[in-house]
C-alpha positions in Angstrom: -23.6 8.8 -28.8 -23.4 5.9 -26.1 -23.5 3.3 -28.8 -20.5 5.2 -30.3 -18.1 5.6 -27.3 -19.0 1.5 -26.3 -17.7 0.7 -30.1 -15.0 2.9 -29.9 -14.0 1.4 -26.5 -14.1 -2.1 -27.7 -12.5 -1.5 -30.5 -9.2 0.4 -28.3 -9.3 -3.0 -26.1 -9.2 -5.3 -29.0 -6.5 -3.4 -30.3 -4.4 -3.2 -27.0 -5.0 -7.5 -26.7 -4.0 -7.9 -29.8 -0.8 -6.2 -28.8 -0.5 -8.0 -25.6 -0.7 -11.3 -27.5 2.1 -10.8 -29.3 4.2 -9.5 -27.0 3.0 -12.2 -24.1 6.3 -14.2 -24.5 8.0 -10.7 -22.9 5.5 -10.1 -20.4 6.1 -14.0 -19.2 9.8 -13.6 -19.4 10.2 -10.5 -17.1 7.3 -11.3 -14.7 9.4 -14.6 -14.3 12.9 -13.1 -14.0 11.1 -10.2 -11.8 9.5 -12.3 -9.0 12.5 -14.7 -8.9 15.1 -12.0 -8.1 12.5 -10.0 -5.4 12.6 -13.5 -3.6 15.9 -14.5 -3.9 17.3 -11.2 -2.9 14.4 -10.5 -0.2 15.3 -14.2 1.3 18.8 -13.9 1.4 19.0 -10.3 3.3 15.7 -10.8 5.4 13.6 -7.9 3.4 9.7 -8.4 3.8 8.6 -9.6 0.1 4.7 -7.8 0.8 6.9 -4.7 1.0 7.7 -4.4 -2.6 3.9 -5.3 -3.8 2.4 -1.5 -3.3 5.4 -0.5 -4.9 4.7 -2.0 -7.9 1.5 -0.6 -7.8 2.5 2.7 -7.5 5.3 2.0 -9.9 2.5 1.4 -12.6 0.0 3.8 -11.7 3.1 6.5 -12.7 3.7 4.7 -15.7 0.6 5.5 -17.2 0.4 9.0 -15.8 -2.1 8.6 -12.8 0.2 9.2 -10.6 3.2 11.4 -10.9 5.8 10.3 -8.1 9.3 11.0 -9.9 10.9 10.2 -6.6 9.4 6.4 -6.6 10.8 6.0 -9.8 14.3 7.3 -9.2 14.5 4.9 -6.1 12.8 1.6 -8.0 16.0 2.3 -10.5 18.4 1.7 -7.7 17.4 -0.6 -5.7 18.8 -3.9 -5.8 15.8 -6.4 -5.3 14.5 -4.9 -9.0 15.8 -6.1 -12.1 15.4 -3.6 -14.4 15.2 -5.1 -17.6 12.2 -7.7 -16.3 10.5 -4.8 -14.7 10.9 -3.4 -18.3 9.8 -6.5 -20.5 6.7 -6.8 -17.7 5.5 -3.4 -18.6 6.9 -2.4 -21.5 4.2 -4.6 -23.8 1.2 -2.8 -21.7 2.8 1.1 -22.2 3.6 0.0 -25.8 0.1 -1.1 -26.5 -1.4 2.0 -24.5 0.2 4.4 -26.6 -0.8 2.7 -29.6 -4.3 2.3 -29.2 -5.1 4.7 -25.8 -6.5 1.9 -24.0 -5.5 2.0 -20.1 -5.9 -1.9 -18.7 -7.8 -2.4 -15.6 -4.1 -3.1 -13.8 -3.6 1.1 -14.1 -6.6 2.5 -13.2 -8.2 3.7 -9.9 -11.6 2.7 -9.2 -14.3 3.8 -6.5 -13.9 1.5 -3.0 -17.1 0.2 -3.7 -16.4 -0.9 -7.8 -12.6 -2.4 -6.5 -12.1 -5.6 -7.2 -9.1 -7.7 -5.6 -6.9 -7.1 -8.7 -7.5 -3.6 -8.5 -7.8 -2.2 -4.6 -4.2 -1.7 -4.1 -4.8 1.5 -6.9 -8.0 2.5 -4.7 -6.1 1.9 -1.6 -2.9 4.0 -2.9 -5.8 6.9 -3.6 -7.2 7.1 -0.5 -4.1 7.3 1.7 -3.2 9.9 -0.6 -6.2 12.2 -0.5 -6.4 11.3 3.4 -2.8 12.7 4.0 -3.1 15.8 1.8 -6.6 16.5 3.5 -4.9 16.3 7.0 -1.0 17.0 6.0 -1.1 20.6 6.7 -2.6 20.8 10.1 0.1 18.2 11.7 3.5 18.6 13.3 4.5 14.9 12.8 4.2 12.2 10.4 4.9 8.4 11.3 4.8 5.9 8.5 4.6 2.3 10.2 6.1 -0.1 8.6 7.2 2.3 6.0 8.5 -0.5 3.4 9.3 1.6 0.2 6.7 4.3 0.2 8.0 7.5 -1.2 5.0 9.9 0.1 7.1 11.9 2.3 8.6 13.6 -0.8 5.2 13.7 -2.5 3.7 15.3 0.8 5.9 16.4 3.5 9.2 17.8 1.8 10.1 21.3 2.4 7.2 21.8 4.8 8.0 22.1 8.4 7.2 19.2 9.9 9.1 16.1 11.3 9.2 12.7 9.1 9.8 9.4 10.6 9.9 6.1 9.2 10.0 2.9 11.0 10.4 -0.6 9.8 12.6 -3.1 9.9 16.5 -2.6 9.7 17.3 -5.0 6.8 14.8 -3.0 4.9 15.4 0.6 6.1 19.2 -0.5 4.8 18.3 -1.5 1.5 15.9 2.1 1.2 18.5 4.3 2.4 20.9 2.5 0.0 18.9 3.0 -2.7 18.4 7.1 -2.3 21.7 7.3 -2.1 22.5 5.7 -5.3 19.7 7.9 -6.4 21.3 11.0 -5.2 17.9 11.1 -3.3 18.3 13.8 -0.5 17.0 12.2 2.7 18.5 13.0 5.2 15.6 15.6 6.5 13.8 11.7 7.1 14.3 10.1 10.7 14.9 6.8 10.4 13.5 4.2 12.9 14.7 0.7 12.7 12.8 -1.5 14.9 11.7 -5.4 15.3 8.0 -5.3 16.1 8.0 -8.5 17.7 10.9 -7.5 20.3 10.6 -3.6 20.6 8.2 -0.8 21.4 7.8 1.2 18.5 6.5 4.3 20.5 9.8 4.0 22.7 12.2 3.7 19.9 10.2 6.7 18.4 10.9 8.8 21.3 14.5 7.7 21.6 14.6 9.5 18.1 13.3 12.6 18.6 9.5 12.1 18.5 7.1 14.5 20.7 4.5 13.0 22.3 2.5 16.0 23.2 2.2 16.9 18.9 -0.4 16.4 16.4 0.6 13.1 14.3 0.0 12.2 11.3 0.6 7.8 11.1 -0.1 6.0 7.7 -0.3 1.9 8.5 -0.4 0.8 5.3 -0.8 -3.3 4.3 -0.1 -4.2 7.8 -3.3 -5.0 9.8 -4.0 -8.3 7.5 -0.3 -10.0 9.0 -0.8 -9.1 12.8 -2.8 -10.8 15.3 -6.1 -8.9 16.9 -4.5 -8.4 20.0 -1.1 -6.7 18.5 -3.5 -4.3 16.0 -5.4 -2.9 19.2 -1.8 -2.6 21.1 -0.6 -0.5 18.1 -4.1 1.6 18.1 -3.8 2.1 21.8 -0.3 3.2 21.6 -1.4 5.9 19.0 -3.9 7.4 21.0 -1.6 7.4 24.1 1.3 8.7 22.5 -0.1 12.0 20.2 -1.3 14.7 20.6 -5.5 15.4 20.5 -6.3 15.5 16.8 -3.8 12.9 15.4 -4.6 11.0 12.5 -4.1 6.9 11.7 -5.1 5.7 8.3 -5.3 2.0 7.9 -6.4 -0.4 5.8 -8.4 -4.4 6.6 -9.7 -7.0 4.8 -12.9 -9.2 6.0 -12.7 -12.1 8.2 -14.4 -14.0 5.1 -11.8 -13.3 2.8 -8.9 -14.5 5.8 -11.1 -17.8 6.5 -10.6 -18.4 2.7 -14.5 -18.0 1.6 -15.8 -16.1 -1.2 -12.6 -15.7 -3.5 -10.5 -18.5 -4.9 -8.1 -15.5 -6.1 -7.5 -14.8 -2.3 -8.0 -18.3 -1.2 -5.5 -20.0 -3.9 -3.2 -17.2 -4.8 -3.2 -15.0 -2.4 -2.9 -16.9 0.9 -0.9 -19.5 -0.4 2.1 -16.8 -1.6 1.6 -15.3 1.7 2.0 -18.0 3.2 5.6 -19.5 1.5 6.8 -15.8 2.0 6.4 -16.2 6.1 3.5 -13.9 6.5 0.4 -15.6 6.7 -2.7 -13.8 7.2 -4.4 -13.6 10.5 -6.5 -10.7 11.1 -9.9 -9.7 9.3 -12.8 -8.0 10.0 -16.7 -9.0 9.9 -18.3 -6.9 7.2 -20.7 -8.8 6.9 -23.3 -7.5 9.1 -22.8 -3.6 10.0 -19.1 -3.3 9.1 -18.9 0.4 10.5 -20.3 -0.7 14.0 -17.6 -3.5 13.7 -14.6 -1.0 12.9 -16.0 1.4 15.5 -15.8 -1.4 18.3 -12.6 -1.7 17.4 -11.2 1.7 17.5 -13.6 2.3 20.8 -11.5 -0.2 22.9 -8.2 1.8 22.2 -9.2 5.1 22.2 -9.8 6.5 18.8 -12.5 7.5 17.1 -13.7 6.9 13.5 -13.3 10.1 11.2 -13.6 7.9 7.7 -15.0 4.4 6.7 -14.7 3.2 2.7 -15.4 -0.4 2.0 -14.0 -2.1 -0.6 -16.2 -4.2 -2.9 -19.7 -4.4 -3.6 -22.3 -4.8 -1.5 -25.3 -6.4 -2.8 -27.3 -9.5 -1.2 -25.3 -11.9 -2.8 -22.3 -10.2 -2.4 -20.3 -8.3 0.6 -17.2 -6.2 0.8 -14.0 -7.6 1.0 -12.5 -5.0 3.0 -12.3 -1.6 4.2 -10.0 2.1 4.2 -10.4 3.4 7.8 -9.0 7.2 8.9 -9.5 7.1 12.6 -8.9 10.5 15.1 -7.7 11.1 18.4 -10.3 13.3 20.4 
């Protein structure tokens, strides 16, 4: 029966490259035309191009029905970064193939932490934000999403429930969100906005200044962010968590290794990776050592700003040859 399902398998991937082949020129065409509008647009009104990068992730995981978020898709229509006809000849060959021959590529599907590669762990990352918000969603009061770029989980998780959404990034892209719902004929208006520059201004200040309570159970999502900030700034942000929630808030966050920052290991993230980062203006800075007990390293970390950790996944294997390349932390306030 094994022997069968293998064949059968091989034979659905030949099928779906042979597809893929001949529609390659497409897929080149759009990617092109795709990545070239994102960074002309995101240039020329100040947006944050590793903003739009989950999105796509999301965009795709939807597209091949692992992750229902009609919301996501409504806004991706609008917004004016996208071209939609490159998003369309990028995918459309892959969906075309899939429905053909049933064969999901490795670009849609969500593996374990520990099987993730670096072409995959934004889908495993997407998953466990998710199941950490609806395991907590229900006992907060608040949610914060830091540096909220275009993530569309408050209508996945929080909509019609009685609790207090805010988002905070930066205005440029907040403006270019908003714009986008409304096009949409997205209702958003039960969302509190929070523009603020992180280098200038005090995120918890500006929070309160809109309407957020201190003394209540918070839910915060930092997703993507950790890799750009310096060590210093991450603790400040961790710190000012704990200090400004109430006992039993949540902060879900996500790191890569201080191997895979110093370049070593991966000539994906060492070539590719870094390199886009760094032409974008968002170089990476901050890692952390897994190679030598990673959850005694993320512990240290949390221990110095007053949080405690309530969930470790590391992402990557971890064999003697080979270590994790990051981690998914959910971290408490006791």
């Amino acid at each position: 029966m094994k022997n069968s399902t293998d064949f059968y398998e091989i034979f659905q991937f030949a099928i779906f490259l042979i597809i893929q082949l001949l529609l390659l020129p497409l897929t080149v065409i759009g990617y092109i035309v795709l990545v070239a509008k994102v960074m002309r647009y995101s240039k020329k009104h100040g947006l944050s191009l590793t903003s739009t990068r989950p999105l796509g992730s999301r965009w795709i995981l939807h597209l091949f029905g692992l992750r229902e978020d009609e919301t996501m898709v409504k806004m991706v229509a609008s917004l004016p970064h996208i071209s939609k006809a490159a998003l369309w000849l990028t995918m459309e060959p892959a969906v075309i193939a899939h429905r053909i021959c049933g064969y999901i590529p490795k670009i849609a599907r969500i593996p374990q932490p520990e099987k993730a590669t670096l072409m995959s762990f934004l889908n495993c990352r997407t998953e466990f934000f998710d199941k950490t918000k609806e395991k907590n969603i229900n006992s907060m009061d608040q949610v914060v999403f830091m540096g909220a770029g275009f993530d569309t989980r408050a209508f996945k998780y929080c909509k019609e429930k009685n609790i207090k959404v805010f988002e905070l990034d930066k205005e440029n892209t907040q403006k270019c969100k908003i714009e986008a719902f409304e096009k949409a004929r997205i209702d958003h208006e039960w969302i509190t906005f929070v523009p603020v520059d992180f280098n200038k201004e005090s995120w918890a200040d500006k929070l309160i200044e809109y309407g957020y309570d201190t003394s209540k159970k918070t839910f915060f999502l930092w997703e993507g962010v950790t890799i750009y900030l310096e060590e210093e700034s991450i603790k400040q942000t961790l710190q000012a968590v704990a200090r400004s929630s109430g006992k039993g808030s949540i902060i879900t966050f996500d790191f890569f290794s201080k191997a895979i920052i110093n370049g070593e290991g991966s000539w994906i993230m060492s070539y590719y990776w870094k390199k886009m980062a760094k032409m974008a203006g968002e170089p990476f800075k901050f890692g952390i050592d897994v190679a030598t007990d990673p959850k005694k390293n993320v512990e240290k970390l949390l221990d110095e700003t007053g949080l405690s950790l309530d969930g470790l996944a590391l992402i990557g294997k971890t064999t003697k040859k080979e270590k994790p390349f990051g981690g998914l932390v959910e971290a408490i306030k006791i």
